[in-house]
PQR file with spaces between the fields and no chain letter, atoms N, CA, C, O and H, PARSE charges and radii, in Angstrom:
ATOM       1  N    UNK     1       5.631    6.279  -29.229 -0.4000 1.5000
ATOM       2  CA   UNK     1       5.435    7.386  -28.308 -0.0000 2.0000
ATOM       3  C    UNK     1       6.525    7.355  -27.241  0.5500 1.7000
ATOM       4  O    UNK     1       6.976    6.367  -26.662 -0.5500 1.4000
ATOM       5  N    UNK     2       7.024    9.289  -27.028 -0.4000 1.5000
ATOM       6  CA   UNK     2       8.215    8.943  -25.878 -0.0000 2.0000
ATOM       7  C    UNK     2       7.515    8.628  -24.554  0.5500 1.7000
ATOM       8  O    UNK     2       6.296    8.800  -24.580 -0.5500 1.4000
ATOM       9  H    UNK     2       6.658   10.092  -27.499  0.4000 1.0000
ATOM      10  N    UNK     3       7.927    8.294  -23.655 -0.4000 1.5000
ATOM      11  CA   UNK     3       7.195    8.300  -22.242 -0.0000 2.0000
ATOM      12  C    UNK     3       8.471    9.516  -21.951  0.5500 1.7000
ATOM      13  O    UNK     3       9.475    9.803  -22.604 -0.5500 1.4000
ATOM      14  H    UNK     3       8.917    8.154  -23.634  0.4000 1.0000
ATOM      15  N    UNK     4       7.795   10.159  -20.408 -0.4000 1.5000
ATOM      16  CA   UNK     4       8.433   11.379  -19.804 -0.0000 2.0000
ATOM      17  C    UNK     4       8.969   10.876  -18.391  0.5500 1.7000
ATOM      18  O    UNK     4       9.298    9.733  -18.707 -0.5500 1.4000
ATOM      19  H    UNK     4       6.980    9.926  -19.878  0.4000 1.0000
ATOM      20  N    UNK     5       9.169   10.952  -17.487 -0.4000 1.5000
ATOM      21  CA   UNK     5       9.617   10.808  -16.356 -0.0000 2.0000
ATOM      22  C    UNK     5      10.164   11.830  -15.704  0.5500 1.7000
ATOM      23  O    UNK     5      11.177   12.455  -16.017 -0.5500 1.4000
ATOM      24  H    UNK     5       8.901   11.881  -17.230  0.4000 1.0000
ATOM      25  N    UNK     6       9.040   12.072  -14.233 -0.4000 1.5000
ATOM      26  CA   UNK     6       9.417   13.937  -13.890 -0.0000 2.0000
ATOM      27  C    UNK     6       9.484   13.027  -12.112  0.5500 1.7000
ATOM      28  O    UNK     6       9.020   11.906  -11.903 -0.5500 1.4000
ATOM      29  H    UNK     6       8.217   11.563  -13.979  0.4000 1.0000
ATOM      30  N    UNK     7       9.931   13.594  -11.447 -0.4000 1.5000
ATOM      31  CA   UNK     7      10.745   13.263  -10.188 -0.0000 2.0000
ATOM      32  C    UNK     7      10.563   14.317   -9.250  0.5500 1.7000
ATOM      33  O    UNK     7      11.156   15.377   -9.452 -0.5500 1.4000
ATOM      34  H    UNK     7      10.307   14.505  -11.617  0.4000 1.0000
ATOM      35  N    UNK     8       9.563   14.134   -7.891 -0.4000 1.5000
ATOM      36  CA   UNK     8       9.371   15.278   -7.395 -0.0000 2.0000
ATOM      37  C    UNK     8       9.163   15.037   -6.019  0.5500 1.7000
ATOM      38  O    UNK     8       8.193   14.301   -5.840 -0.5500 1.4000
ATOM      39  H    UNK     8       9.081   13.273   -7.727  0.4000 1.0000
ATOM      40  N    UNK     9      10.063   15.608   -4.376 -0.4000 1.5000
ATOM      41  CA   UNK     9      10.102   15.500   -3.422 -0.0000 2.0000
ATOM      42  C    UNK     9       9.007   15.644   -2.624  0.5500 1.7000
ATOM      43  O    UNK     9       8.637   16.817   -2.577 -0.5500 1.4000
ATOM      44  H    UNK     9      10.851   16.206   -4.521  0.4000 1.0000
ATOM      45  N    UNK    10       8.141   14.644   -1.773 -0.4000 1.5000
ATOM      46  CA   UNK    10       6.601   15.115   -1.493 -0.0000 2.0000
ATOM      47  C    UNK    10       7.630   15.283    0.303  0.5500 1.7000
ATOM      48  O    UNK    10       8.725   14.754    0.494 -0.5500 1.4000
ATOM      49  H    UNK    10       8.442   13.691   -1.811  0.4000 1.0000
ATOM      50  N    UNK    11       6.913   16.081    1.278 -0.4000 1.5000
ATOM      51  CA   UNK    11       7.551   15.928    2.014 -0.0000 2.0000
ATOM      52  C    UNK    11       5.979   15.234    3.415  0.5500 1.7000
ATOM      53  O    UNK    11       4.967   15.736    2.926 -0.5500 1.4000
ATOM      54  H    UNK    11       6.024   16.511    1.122  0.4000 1.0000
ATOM      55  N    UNK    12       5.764   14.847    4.034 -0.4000 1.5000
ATOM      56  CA   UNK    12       4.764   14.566    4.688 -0.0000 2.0000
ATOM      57  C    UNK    12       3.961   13.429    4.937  0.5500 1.7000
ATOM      58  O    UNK    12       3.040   13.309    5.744 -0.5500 1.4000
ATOM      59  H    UNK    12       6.586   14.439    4.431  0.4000 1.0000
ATOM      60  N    UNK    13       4.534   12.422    3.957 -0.4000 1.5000
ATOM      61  CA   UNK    13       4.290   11.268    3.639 -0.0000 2.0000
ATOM      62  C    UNK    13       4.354   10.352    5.206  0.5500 1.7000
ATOM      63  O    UNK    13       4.830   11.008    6.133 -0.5500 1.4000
ATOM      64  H    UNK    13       5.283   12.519    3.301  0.4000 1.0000
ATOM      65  N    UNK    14       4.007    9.220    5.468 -0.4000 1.5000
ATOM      66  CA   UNK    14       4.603    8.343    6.562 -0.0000 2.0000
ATOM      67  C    UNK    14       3.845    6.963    6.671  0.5500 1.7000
ATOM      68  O    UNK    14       4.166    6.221    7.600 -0.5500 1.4000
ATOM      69  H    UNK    14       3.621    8.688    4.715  0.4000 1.0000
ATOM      70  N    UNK    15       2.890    6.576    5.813 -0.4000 1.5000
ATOM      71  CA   UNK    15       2.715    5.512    5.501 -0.0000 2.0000
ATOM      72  C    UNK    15       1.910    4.827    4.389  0.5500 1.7000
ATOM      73  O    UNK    15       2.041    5.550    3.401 -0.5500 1.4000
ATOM      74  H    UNK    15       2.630    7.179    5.058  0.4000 1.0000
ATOM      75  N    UNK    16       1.226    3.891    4.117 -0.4000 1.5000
ATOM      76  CA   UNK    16       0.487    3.517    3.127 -0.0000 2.0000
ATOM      77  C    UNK    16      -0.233    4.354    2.574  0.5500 1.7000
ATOM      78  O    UNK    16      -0.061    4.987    1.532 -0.5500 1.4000
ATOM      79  H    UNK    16       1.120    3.304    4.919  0.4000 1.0000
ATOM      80  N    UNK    17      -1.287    4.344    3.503 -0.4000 1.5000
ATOM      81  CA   UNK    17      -2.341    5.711    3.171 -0.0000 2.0000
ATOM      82  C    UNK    17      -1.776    6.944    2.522  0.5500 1.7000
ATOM      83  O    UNK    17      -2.349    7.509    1.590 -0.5500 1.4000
ATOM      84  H    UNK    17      -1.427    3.830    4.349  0.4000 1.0000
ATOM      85  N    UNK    18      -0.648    7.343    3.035 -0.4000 1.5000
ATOM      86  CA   UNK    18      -0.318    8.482    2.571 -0.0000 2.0000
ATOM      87  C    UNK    18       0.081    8.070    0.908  0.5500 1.7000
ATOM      88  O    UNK    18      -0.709    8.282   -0.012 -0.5500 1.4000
ATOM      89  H    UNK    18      -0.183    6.884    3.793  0.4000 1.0000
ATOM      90  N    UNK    19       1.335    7.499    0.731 -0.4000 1.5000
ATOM      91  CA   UNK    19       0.975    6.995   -0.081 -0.0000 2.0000
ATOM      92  C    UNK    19      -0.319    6.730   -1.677  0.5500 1.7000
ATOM      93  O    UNK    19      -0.348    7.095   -2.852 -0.5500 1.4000
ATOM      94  H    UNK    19       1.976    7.328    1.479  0.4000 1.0000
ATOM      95  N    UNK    20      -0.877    6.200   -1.088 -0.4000 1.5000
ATOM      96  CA   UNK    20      -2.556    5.572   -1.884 -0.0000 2.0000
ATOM      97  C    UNK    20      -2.873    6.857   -2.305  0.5500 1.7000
ATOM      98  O    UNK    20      -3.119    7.079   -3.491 -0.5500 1.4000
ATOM      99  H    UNK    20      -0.853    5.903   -0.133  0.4000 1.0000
ATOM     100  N    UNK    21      -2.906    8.179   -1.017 -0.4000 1.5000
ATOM     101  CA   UNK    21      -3.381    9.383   -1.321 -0.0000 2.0000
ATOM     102  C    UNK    21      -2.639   10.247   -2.597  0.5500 1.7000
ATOM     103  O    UNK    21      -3.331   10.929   -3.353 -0.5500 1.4000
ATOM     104  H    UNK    21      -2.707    7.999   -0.053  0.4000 1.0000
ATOM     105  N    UNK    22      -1.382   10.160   -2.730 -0.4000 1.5000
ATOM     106  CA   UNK    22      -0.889   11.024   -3.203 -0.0000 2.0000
ATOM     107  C    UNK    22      -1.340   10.392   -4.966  0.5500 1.7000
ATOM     108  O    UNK    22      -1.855   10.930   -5.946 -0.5500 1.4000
ATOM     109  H    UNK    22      -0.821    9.607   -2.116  0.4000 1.0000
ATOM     110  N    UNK    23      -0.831    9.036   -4.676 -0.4000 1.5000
ATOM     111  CA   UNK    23      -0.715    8.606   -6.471 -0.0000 2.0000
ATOM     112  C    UNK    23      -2.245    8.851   -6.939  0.5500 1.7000
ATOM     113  O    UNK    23      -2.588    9.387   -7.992 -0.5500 1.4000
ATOM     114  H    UNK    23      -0.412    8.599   -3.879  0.4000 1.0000
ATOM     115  N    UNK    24      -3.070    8.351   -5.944 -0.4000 1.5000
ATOM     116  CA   UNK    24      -4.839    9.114   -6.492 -0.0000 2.0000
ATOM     117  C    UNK    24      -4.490    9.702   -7.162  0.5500 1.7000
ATOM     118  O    UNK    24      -4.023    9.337   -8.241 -0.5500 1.4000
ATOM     119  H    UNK    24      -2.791    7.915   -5.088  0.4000 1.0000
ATOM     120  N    UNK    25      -4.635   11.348   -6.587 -0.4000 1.5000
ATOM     121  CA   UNK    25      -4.750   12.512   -6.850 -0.0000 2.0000
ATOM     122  C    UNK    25      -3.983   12.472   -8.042  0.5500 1.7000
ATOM     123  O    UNK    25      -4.666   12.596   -9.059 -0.5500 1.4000
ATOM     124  H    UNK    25      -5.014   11.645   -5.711  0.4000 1.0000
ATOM     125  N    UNK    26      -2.392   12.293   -8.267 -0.4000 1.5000
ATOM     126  CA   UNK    26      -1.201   12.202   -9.233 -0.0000 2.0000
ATOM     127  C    UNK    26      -2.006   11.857  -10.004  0.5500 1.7000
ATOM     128  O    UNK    26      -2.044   12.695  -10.905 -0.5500 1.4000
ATOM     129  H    UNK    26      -1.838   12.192   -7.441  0.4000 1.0000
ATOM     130  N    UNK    27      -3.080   10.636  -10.263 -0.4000 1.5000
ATOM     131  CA   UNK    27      -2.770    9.852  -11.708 -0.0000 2.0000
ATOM     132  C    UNK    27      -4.287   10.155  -12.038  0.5500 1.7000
ATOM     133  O    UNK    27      -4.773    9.368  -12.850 -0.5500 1.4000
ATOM     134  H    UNK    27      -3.049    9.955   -9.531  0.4000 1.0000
ATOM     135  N    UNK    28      -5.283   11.324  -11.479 -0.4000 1.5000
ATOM     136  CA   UNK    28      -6.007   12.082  -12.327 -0.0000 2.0000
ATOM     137  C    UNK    28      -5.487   13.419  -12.948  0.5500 1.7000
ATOM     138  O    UNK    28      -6.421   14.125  -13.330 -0.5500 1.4000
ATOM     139  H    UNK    28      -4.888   11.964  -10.820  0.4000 1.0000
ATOM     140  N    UNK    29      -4.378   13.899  -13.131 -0.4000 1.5000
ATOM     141  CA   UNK    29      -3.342   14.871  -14.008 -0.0000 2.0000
ATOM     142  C    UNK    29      -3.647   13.599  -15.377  0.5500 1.7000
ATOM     143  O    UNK    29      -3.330   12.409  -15.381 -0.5500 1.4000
ATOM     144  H    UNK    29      -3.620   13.326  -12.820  0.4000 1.0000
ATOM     145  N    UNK    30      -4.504   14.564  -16.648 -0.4000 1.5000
ATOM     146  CA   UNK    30      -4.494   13.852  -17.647 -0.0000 2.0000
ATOM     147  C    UNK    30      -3.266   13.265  -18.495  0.5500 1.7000
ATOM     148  O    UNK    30      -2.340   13.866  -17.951 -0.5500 1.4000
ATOM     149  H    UNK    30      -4.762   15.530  -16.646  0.4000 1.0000
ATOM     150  N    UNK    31      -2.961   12.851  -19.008 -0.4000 1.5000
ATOM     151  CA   UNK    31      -1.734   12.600  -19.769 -0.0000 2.0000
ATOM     152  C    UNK    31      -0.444   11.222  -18.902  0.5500 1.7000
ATOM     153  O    UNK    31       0.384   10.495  -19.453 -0.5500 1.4000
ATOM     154  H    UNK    31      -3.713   12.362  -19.450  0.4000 1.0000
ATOM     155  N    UNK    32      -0.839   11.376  -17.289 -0.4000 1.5000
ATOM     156  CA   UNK    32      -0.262   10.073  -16.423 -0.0000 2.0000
ATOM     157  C    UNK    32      -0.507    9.026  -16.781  0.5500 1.7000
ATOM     158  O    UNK    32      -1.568    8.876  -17.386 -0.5500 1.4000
ATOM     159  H    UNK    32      -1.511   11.966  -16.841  0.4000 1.0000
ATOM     160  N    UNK    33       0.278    7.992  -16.579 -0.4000 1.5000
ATOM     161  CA   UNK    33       0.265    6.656  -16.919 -0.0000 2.0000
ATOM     162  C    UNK    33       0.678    5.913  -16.049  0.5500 1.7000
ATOM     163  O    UNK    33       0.197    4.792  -15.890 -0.5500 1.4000
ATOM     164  H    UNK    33       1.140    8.113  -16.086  0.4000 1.0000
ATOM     165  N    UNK    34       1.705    6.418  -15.271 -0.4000 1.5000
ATOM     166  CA   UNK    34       1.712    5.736  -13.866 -0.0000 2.0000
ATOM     167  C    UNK    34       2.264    6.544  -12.652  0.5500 1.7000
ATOM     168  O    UNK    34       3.028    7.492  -12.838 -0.5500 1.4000
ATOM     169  H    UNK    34       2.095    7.329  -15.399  0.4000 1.0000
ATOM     170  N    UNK    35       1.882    6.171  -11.452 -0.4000 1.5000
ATOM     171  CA   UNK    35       2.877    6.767  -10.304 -0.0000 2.0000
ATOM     172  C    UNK    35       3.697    5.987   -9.785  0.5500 1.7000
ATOM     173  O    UNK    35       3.418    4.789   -9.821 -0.5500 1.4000
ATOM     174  H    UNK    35       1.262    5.402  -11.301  0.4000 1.0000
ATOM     175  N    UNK    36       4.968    6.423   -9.140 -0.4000 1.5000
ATOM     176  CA   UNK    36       5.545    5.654   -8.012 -0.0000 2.0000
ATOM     177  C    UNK    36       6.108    5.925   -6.769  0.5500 1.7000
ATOM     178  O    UNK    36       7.237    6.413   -6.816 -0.5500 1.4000
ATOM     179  H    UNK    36       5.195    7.397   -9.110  0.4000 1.0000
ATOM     180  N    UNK    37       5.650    5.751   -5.730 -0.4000 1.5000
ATOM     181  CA   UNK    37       6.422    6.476   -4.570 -0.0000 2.0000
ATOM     182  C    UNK    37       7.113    6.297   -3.796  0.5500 1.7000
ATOM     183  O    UNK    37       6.676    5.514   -2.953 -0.5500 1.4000
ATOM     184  H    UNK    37       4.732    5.355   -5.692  0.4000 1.0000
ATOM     185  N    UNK    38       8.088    6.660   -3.617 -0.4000 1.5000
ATOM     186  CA   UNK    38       9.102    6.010   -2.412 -0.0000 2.0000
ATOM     187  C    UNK    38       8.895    6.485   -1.500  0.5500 1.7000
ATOM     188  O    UNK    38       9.272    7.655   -1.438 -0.5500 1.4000
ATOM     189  H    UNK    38       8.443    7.297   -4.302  0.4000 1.0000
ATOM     190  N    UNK    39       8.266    5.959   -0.390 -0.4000 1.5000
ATOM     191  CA   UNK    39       7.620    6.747    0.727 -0.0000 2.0000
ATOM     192  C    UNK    39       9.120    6.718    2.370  0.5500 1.7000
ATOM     193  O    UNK    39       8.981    7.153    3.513 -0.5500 1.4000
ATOM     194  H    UNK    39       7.960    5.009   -0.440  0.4000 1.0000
ATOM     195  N    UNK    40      10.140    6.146    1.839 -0.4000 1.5000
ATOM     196  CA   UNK    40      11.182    6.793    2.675 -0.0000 2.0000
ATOM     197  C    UNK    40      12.038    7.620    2.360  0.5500 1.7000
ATOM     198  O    UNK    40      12.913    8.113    3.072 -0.5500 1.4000
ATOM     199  H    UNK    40      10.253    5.793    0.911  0.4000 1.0000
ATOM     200  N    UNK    41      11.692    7.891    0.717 -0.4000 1.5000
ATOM     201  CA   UNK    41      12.838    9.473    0.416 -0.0000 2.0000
ATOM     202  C    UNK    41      11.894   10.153    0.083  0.5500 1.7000
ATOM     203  O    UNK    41      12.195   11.278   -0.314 -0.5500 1.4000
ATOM     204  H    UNK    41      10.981    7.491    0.139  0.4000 1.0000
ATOM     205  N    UNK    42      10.569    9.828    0.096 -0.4000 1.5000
ATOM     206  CA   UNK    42       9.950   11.208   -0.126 -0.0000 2.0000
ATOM     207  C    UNK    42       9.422   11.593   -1.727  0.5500 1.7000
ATOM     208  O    UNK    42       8.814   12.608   -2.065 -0.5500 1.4000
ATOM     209  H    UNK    42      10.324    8.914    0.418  0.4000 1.0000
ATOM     210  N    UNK    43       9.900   10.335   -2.677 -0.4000 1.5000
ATOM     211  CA   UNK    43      10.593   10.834   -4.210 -0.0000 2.0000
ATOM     212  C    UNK    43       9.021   10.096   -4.765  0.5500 1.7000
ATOM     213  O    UNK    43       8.454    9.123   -4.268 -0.5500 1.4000
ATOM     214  H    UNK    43      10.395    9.510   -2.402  0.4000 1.0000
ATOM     215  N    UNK    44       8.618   10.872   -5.858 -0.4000 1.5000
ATOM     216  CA   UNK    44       7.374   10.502   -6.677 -0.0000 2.0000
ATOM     217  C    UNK    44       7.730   10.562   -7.536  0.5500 1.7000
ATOM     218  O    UNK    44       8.256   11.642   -7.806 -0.5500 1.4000
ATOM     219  H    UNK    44       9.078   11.662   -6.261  0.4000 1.0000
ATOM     220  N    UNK    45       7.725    9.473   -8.623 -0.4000 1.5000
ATOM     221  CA   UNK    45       7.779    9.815  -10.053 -0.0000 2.0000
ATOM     222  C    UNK    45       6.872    9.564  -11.033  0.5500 1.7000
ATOM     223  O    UNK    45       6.929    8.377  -11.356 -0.5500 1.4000
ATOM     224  H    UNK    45       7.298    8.596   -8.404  0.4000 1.0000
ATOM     225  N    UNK    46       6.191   10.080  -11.544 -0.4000 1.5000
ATOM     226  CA   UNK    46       5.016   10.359  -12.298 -0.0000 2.0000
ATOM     227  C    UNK    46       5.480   10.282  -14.124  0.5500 1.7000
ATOM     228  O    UNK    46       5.939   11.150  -14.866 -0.5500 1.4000
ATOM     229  H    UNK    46       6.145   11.044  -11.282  0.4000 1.0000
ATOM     230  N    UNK    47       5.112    8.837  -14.367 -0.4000 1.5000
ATOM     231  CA   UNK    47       5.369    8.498  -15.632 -0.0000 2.0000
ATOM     232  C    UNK    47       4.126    9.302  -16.524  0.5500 1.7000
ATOM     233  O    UNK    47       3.031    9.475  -15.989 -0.5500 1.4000
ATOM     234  H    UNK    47       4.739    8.132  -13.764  0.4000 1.0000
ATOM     235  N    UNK    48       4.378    9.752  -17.859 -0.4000 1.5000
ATOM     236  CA   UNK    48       3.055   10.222  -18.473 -0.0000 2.0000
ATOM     237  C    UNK    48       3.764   10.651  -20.153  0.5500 1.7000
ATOM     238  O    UNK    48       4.946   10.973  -20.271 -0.5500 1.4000
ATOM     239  H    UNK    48       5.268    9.612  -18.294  0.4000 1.0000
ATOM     240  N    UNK    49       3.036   10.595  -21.049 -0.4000 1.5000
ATOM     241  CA   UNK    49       3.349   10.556  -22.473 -0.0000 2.0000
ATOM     242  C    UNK    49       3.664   11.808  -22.997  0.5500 1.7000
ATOM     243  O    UNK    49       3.514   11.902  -24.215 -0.5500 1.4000
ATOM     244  H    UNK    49       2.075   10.334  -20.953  0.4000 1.0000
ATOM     245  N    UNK    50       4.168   13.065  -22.239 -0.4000 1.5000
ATOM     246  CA   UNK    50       4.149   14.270  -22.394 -0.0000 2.0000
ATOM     247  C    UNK    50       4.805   15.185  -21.014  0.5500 1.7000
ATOM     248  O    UNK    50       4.320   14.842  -19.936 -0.5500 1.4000
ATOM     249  H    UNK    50       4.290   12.988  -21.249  0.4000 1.0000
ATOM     250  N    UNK    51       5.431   15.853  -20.980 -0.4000 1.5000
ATOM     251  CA   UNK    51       6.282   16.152  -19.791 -0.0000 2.0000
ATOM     252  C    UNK    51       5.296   17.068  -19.246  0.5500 1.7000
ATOM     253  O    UNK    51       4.886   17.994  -19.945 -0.5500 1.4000
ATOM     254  H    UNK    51       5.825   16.132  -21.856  0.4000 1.0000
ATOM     255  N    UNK    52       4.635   16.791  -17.371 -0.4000 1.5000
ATOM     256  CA   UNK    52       3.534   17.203  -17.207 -0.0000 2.0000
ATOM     257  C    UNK    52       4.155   18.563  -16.196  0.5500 1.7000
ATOM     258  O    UNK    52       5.208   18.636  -15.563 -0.5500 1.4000
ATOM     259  H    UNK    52       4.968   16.038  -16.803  0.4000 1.0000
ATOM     260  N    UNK    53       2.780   19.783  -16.384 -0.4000 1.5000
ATOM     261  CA   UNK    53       3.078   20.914  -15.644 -0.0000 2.0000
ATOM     262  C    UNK    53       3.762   20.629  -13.895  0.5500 1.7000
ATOM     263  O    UNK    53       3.154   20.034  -13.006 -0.5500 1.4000
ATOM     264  H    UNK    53       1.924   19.724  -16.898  0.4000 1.0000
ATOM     265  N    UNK    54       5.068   21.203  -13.785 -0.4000 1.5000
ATOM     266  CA   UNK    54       5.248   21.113  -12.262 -0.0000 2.0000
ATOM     267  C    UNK    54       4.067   21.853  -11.274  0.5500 1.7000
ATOM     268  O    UNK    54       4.011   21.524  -10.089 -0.5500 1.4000
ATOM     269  H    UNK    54       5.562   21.686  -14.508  0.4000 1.0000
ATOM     270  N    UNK    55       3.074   22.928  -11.858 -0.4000 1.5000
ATOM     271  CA   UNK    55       1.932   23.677  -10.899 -0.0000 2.0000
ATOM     272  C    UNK    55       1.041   22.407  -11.139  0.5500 1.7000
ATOM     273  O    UNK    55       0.983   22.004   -9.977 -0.5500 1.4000
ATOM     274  H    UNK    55       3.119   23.196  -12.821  0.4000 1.0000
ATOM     275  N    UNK    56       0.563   21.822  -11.616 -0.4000 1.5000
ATOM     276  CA   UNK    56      -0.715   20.285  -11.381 -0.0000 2.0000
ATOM     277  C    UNK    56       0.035   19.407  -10.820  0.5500 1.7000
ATOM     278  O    UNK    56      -0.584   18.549  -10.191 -0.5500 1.4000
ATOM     279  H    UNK    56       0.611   22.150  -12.559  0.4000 1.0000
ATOM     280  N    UNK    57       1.766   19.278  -10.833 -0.4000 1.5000
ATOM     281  CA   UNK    57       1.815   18.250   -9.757 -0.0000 2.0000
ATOM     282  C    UNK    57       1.698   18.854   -8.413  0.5500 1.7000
ATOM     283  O    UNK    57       1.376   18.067   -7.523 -0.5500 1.4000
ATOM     284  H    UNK    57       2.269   19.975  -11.344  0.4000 1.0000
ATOM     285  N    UNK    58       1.843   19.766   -8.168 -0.4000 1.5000
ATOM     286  CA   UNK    58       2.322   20.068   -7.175 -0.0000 2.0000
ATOM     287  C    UNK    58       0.428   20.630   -6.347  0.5500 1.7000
ATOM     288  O    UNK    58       0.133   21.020   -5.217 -0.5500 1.4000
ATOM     289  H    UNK    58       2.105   20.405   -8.891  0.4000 1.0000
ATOM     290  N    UNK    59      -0.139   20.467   -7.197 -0.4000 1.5000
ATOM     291  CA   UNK    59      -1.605   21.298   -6.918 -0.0000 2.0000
ATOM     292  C    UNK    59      -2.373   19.521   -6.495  0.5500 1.7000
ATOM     293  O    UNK    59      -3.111   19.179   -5.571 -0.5500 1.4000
ATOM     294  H    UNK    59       0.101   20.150   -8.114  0.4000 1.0000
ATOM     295  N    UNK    60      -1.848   18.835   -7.503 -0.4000 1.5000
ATOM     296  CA   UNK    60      -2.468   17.503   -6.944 -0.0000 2.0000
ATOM     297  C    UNK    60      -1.840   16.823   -5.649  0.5500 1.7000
ATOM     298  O    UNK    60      -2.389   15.885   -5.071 -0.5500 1.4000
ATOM     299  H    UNK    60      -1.248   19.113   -8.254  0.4000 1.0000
ATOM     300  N    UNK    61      -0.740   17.340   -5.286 -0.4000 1.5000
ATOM     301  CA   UNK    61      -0.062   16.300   -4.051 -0.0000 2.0000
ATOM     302  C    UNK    61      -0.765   17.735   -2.704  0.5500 1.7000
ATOM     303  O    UNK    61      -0.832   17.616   -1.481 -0.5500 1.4000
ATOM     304  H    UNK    61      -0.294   18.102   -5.756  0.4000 1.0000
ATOM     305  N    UNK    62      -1.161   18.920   -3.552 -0.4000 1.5000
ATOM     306  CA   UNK    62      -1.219   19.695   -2.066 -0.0000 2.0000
ATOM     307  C    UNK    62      -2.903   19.450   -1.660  0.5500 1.7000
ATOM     308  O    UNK    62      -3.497   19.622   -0.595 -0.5500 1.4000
ATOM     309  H    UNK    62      -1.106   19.016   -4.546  0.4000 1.0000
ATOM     310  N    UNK    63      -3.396   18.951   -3.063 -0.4000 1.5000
ATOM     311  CA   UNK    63      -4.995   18.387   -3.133 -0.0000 2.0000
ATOM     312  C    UNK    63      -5.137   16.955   -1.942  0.5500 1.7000
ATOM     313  O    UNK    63      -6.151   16.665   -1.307 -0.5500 1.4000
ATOM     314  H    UNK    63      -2.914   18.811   -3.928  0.4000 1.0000
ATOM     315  N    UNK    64      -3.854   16.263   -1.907 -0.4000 1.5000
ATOM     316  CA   UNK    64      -3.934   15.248   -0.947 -0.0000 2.0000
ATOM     317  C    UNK    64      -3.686   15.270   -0.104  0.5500 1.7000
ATOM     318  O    UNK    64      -3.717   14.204    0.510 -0.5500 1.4000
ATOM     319  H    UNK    64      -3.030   16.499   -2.423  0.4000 1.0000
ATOM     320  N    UNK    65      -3.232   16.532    0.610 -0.4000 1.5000
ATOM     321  CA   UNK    65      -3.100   16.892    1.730 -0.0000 2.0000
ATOM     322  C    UNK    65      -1.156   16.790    2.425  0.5500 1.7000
ATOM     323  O    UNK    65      -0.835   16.725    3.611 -0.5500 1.4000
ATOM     324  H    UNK    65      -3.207   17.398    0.111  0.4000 1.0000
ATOM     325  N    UNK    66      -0.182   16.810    1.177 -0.4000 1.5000
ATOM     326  CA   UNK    66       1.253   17.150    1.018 -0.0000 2.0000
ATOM     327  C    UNK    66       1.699   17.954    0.967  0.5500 1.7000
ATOM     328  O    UNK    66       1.058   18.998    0.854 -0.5500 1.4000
ATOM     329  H    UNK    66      -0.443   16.863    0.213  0.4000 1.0000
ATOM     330  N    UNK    67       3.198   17.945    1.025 -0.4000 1.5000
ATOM     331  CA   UNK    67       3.569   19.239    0.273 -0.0000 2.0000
ATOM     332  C    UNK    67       4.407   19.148   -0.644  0.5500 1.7000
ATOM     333  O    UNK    67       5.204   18.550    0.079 -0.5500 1.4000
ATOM     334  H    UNK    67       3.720   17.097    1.117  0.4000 1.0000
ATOM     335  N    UNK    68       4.901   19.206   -1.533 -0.4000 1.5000
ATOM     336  CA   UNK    68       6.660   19.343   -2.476 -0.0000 2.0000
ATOM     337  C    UNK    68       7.372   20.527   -2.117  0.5500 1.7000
ATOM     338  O    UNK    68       7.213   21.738   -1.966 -0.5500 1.4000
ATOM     339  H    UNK    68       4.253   19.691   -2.120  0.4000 1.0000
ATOM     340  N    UNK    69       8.536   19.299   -2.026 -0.4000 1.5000
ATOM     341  CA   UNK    69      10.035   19.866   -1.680 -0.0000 2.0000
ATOM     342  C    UNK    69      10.507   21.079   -2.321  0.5500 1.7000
ATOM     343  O    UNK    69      11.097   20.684   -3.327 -0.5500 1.4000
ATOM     344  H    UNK    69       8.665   18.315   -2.149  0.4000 1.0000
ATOM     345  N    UNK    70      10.540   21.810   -2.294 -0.4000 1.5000
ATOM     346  CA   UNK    70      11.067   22.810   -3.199 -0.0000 2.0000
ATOM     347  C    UNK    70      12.500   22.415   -3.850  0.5500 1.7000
ATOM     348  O    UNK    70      13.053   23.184   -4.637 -0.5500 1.4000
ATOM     349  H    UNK    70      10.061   22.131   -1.477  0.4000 1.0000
């Protein structure tokens, strides 16, 4: 199986918590397998076995109370 790797600017982030919050939300999008966040650029990357919709990422990071970068 390929794995996917999609890369997406959260902007609002500023510490752990924020953090914890976002990959939650991220890694109930079915098909995820992992999150990762770099919480000083802002950058999420959301590993998953199928290249996942940019509207559910972006619906799950605004579910945690974020936003993405356009």
């Amino acid at each position: 199986m390929t794995m996917t790797a999609t890369t997406i600017a959260v902007v609002g982030m500023t510490c752990d918590h924020c953090v914890r919050a976002v990959s939650s939300e991220v890694k109930q999008i079915p098909g995820v397998s992992a999150v990762d966040v770099d919480l000083e650029s802002g950058a999420v990357t959301v590993s998953s076995d199928a290249a996942i919709d940019e509207g559910l990422l972006r619906a799950a990071v605004e579910e945690a109370g974020y936003e993405v970068r356009p």
